[in-house]
C-alpha positions as CSV (number, residue, x, y, z in Angstrom):
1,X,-7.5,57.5,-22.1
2,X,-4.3,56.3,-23.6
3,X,-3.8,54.0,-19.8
4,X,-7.1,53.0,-19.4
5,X,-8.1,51.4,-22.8
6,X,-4.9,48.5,-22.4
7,X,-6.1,48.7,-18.6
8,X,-9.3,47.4,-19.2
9,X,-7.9,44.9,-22.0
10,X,-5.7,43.6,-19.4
11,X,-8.4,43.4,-17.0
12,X,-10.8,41.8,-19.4
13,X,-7.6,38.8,-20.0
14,X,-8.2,38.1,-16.1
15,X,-11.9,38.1,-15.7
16,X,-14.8,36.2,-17.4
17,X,-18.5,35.6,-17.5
18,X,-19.6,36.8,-13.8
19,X,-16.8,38.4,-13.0
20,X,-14.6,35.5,-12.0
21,X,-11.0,35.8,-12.2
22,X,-9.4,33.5,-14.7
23,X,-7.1,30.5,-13.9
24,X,-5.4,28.1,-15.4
25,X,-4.3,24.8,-14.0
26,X,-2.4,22.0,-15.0
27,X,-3.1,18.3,-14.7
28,X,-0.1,16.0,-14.7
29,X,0.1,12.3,-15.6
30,X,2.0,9.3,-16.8
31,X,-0.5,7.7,-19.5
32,X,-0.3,7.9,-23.3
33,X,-2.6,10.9,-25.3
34,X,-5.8,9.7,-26.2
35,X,-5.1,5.8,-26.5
36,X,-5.6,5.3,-22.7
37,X,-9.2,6.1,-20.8
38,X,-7.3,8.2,-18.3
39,X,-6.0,11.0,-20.4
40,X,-9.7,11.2,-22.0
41,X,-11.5,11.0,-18.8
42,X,-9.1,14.1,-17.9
43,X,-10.1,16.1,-21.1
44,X,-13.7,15.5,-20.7
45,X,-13.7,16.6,-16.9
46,X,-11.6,19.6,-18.0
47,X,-14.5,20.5,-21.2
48,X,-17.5,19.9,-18.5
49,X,-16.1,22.5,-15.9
50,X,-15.4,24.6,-18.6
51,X,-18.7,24.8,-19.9
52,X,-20.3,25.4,-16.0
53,X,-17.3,27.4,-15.1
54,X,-15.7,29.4,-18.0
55,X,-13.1,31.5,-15.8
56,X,-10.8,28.1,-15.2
57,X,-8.6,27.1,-17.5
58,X,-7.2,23.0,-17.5
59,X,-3.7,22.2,-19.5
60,X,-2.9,18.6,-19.7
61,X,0.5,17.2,-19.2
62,X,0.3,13.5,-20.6
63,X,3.2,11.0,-20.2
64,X,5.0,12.6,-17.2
65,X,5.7,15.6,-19.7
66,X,6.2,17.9,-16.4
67,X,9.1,16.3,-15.5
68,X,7.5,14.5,-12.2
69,X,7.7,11.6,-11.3
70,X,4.9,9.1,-11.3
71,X,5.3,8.5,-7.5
72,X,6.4,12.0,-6.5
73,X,3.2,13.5,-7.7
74,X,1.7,13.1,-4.3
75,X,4.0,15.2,-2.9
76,X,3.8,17.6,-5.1
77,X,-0.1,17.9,-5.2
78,X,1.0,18.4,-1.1
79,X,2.6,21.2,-1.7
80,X,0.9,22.9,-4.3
81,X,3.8,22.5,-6.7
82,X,0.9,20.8,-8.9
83,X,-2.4,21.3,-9.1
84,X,-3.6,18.3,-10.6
85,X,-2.9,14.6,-10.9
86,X,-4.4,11.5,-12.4
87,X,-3.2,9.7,-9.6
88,X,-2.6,5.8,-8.3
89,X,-3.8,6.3,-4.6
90,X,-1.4,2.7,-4.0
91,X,1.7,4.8,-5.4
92,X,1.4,6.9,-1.5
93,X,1.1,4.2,0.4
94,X,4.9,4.9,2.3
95,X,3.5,8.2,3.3
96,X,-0.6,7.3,4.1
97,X,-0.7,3.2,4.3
98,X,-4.4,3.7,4.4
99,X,-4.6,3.9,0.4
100,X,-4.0,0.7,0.4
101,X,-7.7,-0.2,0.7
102,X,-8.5,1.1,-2.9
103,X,-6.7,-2.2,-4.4
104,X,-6.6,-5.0,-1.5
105,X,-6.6,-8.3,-3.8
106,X,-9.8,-9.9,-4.5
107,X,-11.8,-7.4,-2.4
108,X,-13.2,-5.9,-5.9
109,X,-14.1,-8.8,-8.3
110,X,-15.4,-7.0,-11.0
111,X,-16.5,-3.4,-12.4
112,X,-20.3,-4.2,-11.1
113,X,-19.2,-4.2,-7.5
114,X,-17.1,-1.5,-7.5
115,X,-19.8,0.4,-9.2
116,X,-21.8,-0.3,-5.9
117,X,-19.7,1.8,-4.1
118,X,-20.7,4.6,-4.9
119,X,-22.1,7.6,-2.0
120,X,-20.8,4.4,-0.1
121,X,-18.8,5.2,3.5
122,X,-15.2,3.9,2.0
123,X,-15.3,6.8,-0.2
124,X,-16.7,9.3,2.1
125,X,-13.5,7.4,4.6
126,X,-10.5,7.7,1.4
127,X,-11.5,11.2,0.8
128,X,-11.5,12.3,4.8
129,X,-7.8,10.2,4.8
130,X,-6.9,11.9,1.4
131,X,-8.1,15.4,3.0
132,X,-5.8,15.5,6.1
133,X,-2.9,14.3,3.6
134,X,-2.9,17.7,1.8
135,X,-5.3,16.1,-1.7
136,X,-8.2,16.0,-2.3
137,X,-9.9,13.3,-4.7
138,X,-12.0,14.5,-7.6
139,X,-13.1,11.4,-9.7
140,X,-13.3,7.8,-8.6
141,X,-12.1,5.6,-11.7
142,X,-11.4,2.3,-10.9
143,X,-9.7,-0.1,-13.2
144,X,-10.2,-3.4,-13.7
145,X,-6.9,-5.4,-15.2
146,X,-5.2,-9.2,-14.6
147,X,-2.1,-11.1,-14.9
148,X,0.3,-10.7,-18.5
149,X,3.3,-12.3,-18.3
150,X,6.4,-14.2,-20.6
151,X,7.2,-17.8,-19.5
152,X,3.7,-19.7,-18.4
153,X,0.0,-19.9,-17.7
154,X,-0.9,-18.3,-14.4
155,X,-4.4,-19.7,-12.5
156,X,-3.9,-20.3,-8.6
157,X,-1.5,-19.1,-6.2
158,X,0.6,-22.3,-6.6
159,X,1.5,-21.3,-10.6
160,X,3.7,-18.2,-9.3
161,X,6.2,-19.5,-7.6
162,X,9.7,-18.1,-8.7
163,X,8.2,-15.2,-11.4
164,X,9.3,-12.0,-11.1
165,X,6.3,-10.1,-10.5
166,X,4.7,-6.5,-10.5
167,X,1.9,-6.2,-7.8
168,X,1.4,-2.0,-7.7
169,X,1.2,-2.2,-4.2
170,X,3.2,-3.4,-1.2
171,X,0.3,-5.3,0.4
172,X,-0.5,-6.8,-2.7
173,X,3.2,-7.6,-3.0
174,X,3.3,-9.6,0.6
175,X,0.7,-11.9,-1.3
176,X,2.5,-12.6,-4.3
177,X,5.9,-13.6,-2.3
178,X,3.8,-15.9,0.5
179,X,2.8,-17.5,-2.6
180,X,6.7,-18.1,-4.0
181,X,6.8,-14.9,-6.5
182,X,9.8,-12.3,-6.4
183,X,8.1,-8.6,-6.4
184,X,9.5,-6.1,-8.3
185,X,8.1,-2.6,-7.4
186,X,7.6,-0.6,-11.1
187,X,5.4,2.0,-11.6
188,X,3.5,1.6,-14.7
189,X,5.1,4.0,-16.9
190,X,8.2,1.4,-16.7
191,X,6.8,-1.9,-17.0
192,X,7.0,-2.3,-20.7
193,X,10.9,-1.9,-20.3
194,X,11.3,-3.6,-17.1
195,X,9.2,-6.8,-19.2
196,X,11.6,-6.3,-21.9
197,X,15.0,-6.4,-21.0
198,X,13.9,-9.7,-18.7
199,X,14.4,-7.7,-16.0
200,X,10.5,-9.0,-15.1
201,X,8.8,-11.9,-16.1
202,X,5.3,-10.8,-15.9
203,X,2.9,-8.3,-14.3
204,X,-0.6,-6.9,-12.7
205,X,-1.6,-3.6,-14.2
206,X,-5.2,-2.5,-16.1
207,X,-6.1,-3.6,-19.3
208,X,-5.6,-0.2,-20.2
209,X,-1.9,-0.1,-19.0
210,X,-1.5,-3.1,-21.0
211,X,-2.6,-1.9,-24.1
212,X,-1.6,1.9,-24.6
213,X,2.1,1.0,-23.5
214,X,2.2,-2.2,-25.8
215,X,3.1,-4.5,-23.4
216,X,1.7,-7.0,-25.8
217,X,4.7,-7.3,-28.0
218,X,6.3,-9.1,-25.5
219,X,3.7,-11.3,-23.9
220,X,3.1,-14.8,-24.2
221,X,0.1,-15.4,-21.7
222,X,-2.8,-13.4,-20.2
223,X,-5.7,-13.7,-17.4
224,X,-9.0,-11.5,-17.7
225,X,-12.8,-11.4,-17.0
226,X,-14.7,-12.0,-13.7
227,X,-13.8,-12.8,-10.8
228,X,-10.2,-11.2,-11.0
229,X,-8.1,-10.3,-8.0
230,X,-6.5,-6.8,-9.8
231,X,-8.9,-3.7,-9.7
232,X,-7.3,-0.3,-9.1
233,X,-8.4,3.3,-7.9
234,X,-7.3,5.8,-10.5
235,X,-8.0,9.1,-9.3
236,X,-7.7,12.6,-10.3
237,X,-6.4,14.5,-7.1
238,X,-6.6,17.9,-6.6
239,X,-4.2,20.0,-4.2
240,X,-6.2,20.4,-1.2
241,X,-4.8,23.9,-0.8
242,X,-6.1,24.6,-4.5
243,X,-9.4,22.9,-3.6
244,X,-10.0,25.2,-0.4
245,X,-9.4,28.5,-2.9
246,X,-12.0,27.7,-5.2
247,X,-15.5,29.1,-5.1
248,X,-18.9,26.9,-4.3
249,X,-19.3,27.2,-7.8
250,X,-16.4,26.2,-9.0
251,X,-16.5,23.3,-6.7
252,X,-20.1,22.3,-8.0
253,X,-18.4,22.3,-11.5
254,X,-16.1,20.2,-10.5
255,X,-18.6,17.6,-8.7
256,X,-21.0,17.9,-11.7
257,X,-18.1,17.4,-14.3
258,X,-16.3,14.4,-12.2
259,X,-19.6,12.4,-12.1
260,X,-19.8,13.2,-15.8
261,X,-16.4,11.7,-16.6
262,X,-17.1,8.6,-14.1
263,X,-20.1,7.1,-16.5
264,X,-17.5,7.5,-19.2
265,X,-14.7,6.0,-17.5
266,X,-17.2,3.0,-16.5
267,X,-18.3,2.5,-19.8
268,X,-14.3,3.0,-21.6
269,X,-13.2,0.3,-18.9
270,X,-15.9,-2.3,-20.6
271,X,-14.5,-1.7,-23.7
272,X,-10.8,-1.5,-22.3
273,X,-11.0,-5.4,-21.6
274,X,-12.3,-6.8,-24.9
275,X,-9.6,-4.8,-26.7
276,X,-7.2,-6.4,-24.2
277,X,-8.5,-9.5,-24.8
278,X,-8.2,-8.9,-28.9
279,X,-4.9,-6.8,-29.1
280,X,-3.0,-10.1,-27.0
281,X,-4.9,-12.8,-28.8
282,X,-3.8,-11.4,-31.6
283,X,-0.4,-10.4,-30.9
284,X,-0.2,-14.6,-30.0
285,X,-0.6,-14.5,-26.2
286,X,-2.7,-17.7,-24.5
287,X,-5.5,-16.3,-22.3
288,X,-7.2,-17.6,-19.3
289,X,-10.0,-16.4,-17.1
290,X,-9.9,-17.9,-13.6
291,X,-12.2,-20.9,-12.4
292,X,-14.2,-20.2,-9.6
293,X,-11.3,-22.3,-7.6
294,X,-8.8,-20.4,-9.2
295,X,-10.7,-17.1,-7.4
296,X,-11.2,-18.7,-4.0
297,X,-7.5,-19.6,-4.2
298,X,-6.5,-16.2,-4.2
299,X,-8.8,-14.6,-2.0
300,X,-7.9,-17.3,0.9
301,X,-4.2,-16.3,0.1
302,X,-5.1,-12.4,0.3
303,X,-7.1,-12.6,3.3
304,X,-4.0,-14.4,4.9
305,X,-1.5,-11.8,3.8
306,X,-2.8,-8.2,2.5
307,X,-6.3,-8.5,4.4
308,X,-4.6,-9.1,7.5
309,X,-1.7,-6.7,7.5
310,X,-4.1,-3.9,6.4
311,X,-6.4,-4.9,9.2
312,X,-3.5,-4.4,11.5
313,X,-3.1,-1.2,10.5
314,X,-5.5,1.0,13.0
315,X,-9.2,0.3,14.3
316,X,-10.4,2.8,11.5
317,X,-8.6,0.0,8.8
318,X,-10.4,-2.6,10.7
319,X,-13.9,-0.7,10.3
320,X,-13.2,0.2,6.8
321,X,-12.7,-3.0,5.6
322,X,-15.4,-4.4,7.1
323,X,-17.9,-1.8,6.2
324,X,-16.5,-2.4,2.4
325,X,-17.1,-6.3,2.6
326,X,-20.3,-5.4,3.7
327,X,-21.1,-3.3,1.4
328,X,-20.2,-5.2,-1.7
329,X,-22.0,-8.4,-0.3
330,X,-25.0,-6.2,0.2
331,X,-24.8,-5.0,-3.4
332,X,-24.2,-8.7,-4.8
333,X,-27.3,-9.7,-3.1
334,X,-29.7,-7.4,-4.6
């Protein structure tokens, strides 16, 4: 008796409700706790599977507090290094080009038509792409931002010319130079030093980014609102290997709790631009929303540049795109 009683405590720490055997995995990520939408998207995804499936465990790593960095998360969700990652699909882009789909400029004017894509066939495509890569995407969070930036008013391609620039993205990059900016590729996390030192006159990140790093203590003008030519795919990836060792209700959990944390995320990302709008009025920045011309401007120049290297990509980029136009037409016509 004197083995079996702590053998059955032990066995009792590994095992829960129905028998499941207990796990814990960590989520990594680069935002601040609680002031940014991402790292309480992640807690609320991690409380829903809990409550459907109390064997699995989730520990949060805000801030890059692992010790990875922002871009290398990919490949350590590939090799199972990490199990979890609210990641920037754009950030992998070197390693799977076709990510770049989830932020082409000006395909994704506002929340309401990325909304629209949901059950939609680019998802169903980014998570068979994200799939063969080693990940596998949980939650679809898409974040709308604009332009913040130190020396003038930004409205049409021509008002660029000879800024120092942070796109997120190559593709979107190859737009800002054709029309006269200097790119600077930054992850997020670094922006607010990067804008700073002078090292970069201005950037393209969330409204989110822009608030919970407090890039608005250095900013002297802003663009937001509808149309805008900035909207990102957040995600939070899973290692595929992790995925594939889960049971079909675990997997469930997950799918129930990431639809869970997507209305929230939705909602947060409506309220993420009128505090942006506030924090930078306040903190004496000059906004601006773009004029329809202003829009168009932008969208001619991103068709010309971004659309039409990601088009040249492979026929299934070619489809894609095409199927995602089509889709968010269909949408706005309804």
């Amino acid at each position: 008796m004197r083995l079996v009683a702590p053998l059955l405590v032990a066995i009792g720490l590994f095992l829960s409700a129905g028998g499941a055997l207990a796990r814990e995995l960590k989520i990594s990520h680069q935002w601040p706790e609680g002031t940014d939408a991402r790292d309480r998207a992640a807690r609320l995804f991690a409380q829903e599977v809990q409550l459907r499936a109390p064997e699995l465990k989730f520990k949060i790593y805000p801030r890059l507090s692992l010790k990875i960095d922002a871009t290398k998360q990919f490949d350590a969700l590939q090799s199972g290094e990490l199990e979890m990652s609210v990641y920037v699909p754009p950030y992998a882009v070197k390693k799977v080009p076709e990510f770049s789909l989830a932020v082409l400029p000006g395909l994704y004017p506002s929340l309401e038509a990325v909304r629209g894509l949901k059950g939609s066939k680019l998802l169903d495509y980014l998570q068979a792409v994200a799939n063969a890569n080693g990940v596998h995407i949980v939650t679809w969070w898409w974040v709308p931002g604009g332009f913040v930036n130190t020396k003038q008013e930004i409205a049409g391609p021509d008002t660029v010319k000879g800024l120092r620039l942070r796109g997120g993205d190559p593709l979107f990059d190859l737009m800002l130079k054709k029309a006269g900016a200097i790119p600077v590729a930054l992850t997020s996390d670094r922006l607010y030093a990067a804008i700073k030192s002078g090292d970069l006159d201005g950037t393209l990140t969330s409204y989110e980014t822009f608030v919970s790093t407090k890039i608005y203590e250095h900013a002297k003008f802003f663009t937001s609102g509808s149309p805008g030519i900035w909207m990102f795919l957040n995600t939070l990836m899973i290692s595929k290997t992790v995925w594939d060792s889960l049971s079909v209700a675990q997997r469930e959990a997950f799918e129930a709790a990431a639809e869970i944390s997507e209305e929230y995320f939705a909602a947060a990302q409506r309220d993420a631009e009128k505090r942006f709008v506030g924090v930078f009025t306040k903190a004496g920045a000059r906004p601006r929303r773009f004029s329809r011309e202003d829009y168009l401007a932008w969208l001619r120049l991103a068709q010309e540049t971004a659309w039409a290297e990601y088009l040249a990509i492979s026929p299934a980029t070619r489809t894609m795109l095409y199927e995602t136009i089509q889709t968010i037409l269909a949408n706005d016509l309804q």
